[in-house]
N, CA, C and O atoms as CSV, one atom per row, in Angstrom:
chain,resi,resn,atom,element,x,y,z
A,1,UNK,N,N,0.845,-1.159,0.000
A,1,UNK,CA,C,0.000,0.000,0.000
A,1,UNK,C,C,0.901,1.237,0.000
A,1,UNK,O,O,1.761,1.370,0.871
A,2,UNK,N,N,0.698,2.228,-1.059
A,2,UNK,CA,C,1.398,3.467,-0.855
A,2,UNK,C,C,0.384,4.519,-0.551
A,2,UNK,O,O,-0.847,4.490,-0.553
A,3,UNK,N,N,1.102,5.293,-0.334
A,3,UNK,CA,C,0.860,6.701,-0.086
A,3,UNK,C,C,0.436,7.468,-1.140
A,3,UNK,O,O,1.304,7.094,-1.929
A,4,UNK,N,N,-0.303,8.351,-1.855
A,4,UNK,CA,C,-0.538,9.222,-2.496
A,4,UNK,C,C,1.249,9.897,-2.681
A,4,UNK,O,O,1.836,9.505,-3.690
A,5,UNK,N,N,1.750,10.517,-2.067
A,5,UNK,CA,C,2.843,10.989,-1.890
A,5,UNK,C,C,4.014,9.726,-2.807
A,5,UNK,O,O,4.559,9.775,-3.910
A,6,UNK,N,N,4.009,8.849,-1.870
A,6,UNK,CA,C,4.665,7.659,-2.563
A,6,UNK,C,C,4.356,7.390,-3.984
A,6,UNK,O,O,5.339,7.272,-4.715
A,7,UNK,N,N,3.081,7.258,-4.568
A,7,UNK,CA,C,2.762,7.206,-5.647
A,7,UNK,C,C,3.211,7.947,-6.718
A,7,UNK,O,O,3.599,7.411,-7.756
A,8,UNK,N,N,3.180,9.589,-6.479
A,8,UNK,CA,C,3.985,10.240,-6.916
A,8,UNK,C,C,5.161,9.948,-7.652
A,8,UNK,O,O,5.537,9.900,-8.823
A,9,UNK,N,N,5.717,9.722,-6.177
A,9,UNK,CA,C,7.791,9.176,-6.417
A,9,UNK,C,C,7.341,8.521,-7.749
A,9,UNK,O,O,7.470,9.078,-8.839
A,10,UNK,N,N,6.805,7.299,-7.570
A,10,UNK,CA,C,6.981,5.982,-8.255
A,10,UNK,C,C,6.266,6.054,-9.776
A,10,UNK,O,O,6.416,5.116,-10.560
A,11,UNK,N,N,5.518,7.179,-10.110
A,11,UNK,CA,C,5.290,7.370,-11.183
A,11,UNK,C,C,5.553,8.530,-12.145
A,11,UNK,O,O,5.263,8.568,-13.341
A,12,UNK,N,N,6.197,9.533,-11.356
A,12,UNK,CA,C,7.151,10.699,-11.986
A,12,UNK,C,C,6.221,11.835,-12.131
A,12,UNK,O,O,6.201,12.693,-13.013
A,13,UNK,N,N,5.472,11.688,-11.127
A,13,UNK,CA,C,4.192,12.972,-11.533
A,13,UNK,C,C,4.099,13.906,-10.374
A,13,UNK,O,O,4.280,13.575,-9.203
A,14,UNK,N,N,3.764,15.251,-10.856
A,14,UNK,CA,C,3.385,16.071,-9.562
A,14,UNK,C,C,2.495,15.646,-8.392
A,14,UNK,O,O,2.197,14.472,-8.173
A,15,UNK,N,N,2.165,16.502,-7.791
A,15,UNK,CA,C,0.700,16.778,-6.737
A,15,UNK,C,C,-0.824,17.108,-7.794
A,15,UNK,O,O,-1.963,16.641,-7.768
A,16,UNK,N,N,-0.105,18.182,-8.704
A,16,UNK,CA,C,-1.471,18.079,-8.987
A,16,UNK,C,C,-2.141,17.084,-10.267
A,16,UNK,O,O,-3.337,17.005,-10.546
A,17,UNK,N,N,-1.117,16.435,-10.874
A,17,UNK,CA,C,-1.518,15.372,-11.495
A,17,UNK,C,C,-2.217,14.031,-10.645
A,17,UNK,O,O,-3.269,13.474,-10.957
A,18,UNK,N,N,-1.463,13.738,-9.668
A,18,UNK,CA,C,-1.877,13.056,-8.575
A,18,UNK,C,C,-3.563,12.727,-8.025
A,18,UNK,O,O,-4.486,11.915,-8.094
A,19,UNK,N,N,-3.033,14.342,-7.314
A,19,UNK,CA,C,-4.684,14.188,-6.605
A,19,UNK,C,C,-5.918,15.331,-7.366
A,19,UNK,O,O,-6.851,15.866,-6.766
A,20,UNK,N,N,-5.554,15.487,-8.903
A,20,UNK,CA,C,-6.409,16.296,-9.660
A,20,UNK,C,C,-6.974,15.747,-10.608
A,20,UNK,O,O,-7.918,16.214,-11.245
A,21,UNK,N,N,-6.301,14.443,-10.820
A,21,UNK,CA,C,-6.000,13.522,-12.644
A,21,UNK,C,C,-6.258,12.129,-11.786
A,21,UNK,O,O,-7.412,11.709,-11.706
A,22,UNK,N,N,-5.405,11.570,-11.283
A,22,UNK,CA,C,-4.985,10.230,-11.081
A,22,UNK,C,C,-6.327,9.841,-9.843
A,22,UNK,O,O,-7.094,9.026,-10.355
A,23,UNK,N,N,-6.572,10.057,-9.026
A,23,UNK,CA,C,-7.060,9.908,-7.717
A,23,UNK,C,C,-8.413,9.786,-8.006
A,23,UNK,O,O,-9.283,9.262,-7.310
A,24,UNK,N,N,-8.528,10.383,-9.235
A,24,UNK,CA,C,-10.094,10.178,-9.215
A,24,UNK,C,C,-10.651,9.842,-10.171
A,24,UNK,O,O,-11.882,9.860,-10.169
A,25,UNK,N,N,-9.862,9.380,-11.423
A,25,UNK,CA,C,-9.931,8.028,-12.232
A,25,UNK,C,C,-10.691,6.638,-11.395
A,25,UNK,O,O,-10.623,6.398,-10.189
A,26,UNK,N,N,-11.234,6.042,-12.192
A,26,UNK,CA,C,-12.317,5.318,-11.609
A,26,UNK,C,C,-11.339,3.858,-12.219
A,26,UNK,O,O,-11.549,2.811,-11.606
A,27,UNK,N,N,-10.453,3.819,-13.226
A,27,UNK,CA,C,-9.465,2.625,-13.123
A,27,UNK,C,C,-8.244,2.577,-12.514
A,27,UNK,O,O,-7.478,1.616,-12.437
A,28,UNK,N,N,-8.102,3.846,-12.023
A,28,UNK,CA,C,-6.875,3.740,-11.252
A,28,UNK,C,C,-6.782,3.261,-9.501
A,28,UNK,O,O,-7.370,3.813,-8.571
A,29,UNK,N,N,-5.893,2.123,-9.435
A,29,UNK,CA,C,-6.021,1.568,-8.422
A,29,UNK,C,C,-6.086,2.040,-6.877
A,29,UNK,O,O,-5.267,1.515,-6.123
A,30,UNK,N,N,-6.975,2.972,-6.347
A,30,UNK,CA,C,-6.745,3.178,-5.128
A,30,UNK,C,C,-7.868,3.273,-4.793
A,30,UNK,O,O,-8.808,3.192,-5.584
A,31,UNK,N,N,-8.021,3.523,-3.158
A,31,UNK,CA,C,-9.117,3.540,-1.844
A,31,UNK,C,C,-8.622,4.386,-1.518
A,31,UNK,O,O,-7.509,4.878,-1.705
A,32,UNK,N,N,-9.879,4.738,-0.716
A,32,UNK,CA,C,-10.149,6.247,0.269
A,32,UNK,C,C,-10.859,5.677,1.477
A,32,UNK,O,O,-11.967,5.152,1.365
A,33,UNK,N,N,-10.026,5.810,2.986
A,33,UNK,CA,C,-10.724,5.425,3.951
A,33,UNK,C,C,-10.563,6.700,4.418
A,33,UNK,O,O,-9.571,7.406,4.237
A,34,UNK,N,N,-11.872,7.074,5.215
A,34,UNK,CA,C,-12.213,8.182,5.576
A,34,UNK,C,C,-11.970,9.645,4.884
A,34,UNK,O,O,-12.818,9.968,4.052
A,35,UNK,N,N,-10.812,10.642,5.157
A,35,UNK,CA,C,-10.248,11.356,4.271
A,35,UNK,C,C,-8.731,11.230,3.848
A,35,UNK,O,O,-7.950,12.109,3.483
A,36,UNK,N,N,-8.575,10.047,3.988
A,36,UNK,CA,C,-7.428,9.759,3.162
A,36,UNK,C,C,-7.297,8.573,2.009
A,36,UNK,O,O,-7.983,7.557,2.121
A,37,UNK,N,N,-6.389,8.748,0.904
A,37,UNK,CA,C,-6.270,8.472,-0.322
A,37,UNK,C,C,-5.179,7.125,0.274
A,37,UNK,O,O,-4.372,7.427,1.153
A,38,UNK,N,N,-5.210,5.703,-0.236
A,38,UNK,CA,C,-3.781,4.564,-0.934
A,38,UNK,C,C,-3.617,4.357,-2.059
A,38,UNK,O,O,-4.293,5.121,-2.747
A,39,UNK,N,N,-3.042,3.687,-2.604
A,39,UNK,CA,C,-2.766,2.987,-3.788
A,39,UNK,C,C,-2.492,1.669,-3.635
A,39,UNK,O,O,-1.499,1.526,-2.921
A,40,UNK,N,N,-3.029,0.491,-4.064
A,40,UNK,CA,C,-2.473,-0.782,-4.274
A,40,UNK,C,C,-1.291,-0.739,-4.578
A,40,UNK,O,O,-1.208,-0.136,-5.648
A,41,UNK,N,N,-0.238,-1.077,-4.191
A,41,UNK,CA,C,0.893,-0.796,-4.893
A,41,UNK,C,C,1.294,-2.443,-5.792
A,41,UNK,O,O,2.080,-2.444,-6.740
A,42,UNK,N,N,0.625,-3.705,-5.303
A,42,UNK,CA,C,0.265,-4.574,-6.169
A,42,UNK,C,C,-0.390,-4.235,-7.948
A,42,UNK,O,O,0.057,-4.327,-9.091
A,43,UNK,N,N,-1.605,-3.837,-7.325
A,43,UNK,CA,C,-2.306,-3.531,-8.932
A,43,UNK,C,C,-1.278,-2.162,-9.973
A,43,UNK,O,O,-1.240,-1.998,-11.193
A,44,UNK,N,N,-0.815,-1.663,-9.238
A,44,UNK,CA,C,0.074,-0.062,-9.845
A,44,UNK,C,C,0.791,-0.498,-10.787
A,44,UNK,O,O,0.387,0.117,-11.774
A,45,UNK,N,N,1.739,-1.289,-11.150
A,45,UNK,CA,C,2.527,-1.953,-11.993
A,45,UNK,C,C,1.257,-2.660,-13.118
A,45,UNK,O,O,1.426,-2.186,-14.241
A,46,UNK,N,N,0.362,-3.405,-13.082
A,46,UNK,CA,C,-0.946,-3.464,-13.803
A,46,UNK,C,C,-1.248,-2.127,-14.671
A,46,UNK,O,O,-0.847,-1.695,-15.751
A,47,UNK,N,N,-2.164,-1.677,-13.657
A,47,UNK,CA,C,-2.335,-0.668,-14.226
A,47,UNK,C,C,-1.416,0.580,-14.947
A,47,UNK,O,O,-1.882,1.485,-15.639
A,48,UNK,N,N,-0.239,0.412,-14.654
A,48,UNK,CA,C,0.995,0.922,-15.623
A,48,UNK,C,C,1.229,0.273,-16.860
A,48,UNK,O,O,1.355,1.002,-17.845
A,49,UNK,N,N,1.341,-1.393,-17.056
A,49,UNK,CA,C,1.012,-1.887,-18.124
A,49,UNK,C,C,0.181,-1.576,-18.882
A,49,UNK,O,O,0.491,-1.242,-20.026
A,50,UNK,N,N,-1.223,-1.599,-18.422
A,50,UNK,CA,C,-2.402,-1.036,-19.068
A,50,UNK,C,C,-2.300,0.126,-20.094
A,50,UNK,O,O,-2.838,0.127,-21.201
A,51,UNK,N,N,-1.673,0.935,-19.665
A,51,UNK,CA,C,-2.017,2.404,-19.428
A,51,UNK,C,C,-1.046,3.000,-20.719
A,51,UNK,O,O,-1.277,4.012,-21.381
A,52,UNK,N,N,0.633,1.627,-20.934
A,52,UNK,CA,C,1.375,1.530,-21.514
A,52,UNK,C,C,0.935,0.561,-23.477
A,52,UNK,O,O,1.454,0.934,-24.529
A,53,UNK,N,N,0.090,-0.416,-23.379
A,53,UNK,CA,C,-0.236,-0.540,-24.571
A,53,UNK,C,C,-1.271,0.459,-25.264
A,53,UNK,O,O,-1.575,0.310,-26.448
């Protein structure tokens, strides 16, 4: 499980690509418990494939 922040690192993108673009894509792999954002960091590499053909 990453971090929003972590996610970042690991995909070369700002903040506001992140939590403006990415976070609220409905195929992109993450949960929201309460008011905070994860990422599968399992499915992330998936969905990087995906995202790549």
């Amino acid at each position: 499980m990453l971090t929003p922040i972590e996610g970042m690192k690991e995909l070369g993108v700002g903040r506001n690509a992140m939590y403006g673009d990415l976070l609220k894509r409905k195929d992109f792999p993450c949960f929201k418990i309460g008011s905070k954002y994860y990422i599968n960091s399992q499915k992330l590499q998936d969905w990087i494939d995906k995202q790549c053909k």
